[in-house]
C-alpha positions in Angstrom: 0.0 0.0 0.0 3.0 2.5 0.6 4.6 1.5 -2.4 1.7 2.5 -4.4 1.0 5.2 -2.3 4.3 6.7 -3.3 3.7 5.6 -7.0 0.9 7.7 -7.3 2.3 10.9 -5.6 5.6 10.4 -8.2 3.3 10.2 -10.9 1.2 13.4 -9.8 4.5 15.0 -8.8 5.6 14.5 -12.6 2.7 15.3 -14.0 2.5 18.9 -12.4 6.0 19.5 -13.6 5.1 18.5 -17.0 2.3 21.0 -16.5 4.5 23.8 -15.6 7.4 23.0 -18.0 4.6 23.5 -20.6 3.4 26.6 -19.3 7.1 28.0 -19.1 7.5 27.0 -23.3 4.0 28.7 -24.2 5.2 31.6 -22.5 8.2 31.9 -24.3 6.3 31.2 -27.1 4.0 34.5 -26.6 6.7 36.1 -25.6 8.8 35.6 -28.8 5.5 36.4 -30.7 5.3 39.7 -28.9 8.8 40.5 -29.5 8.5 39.9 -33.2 5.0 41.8 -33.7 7.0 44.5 -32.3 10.3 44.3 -34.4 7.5 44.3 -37.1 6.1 47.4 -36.2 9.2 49.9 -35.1 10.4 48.5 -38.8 7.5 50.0 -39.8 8.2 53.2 -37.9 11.6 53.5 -39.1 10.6 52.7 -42.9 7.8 55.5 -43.1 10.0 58.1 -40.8 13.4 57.6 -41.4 14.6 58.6 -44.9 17.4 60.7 -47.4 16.1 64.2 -46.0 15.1 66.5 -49.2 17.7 68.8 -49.2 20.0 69.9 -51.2 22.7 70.2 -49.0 25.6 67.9 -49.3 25.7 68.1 -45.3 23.0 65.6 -44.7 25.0 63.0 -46.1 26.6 60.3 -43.8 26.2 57.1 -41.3 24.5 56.8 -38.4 24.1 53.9 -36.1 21.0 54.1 -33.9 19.1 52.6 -31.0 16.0 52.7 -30.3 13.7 51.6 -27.2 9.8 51.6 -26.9 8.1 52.8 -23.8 4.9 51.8 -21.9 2.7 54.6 -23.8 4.0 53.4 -27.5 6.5 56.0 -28.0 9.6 55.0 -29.6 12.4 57.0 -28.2 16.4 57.1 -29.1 18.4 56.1 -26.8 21.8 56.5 -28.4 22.5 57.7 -31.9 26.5 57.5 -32.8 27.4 59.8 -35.9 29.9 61.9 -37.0 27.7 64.3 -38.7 25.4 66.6 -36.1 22.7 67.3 -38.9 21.9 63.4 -39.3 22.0 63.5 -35.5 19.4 65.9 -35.4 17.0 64.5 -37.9 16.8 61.3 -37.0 16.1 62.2 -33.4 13.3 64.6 -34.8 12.0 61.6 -36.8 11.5 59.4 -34.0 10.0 61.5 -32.4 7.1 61.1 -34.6 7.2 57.3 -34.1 4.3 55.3 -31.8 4.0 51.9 -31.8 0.4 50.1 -30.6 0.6 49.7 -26.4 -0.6 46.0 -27.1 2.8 45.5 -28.8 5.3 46.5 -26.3 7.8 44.5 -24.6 9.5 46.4 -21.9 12.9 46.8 -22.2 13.5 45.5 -25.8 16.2 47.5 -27.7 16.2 48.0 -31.3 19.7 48.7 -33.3 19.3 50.4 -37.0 22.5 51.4 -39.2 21.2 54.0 -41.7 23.2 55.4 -44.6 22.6 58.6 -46.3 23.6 59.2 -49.3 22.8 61.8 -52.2 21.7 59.5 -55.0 23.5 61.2 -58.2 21.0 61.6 -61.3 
């Protein structure tokens, strides 16, 4: 009777860690989902706000390598921009600022790197 006494609680005590080692993977499943929704959407962003300013200046030319982070309210903000060339500097962070992302869609802390390259295309 103790032997299958102990039996049984082994088997329950397995199958409740099966439980949870399945609710551990669907969570990372979500959460990987989540994380790629919102990839999808600051890609977005970036396409439709980030882009060869029309000017005719020479001076907007250049590399920029940029980070970006999304807050709780949607906004995406920079959070470091390294370039050599203050005017990019300034544009892009004016860009972003006009970049929101859906609340649903955020995953807190998740930091997004962009290289951008300006360049006058000749004609």
């Amino acid at each position: 009777m103790k032997t299958l006494a102990l039996t049984l609680a082994l088997i329950f005590g397995l199958t409740l860690s099966g439980f949870s080692s399945n609710t551990e993977v669907s969570k990372d499943k979500n959460k990987n989902r989540r994380n790629t929704e919102l990839k999808r959407s600051v890609d977005k962003q970036v396409q439709k706000h980030i882009f060869f300013p029309q000017s005719k200046e020479a001076a907007f030319e250049g590399s920029a390598d940029v980070m970006f982070q999304v807050y709780p309210d949607g906004d995406v903000r920079v959070i470091l921009i390294k370039t050599k060339n203050p005017l990019l500097e300034k544009f892009i962070e004016n860009q972003a600022k006009k970049m929101k992302v859906g609340k649903d869609e955020v995953v807190i802390g998740e930091v997004f790197r962009y290289r951008f390259s300006f360049q006058k295309s000749e004609k």
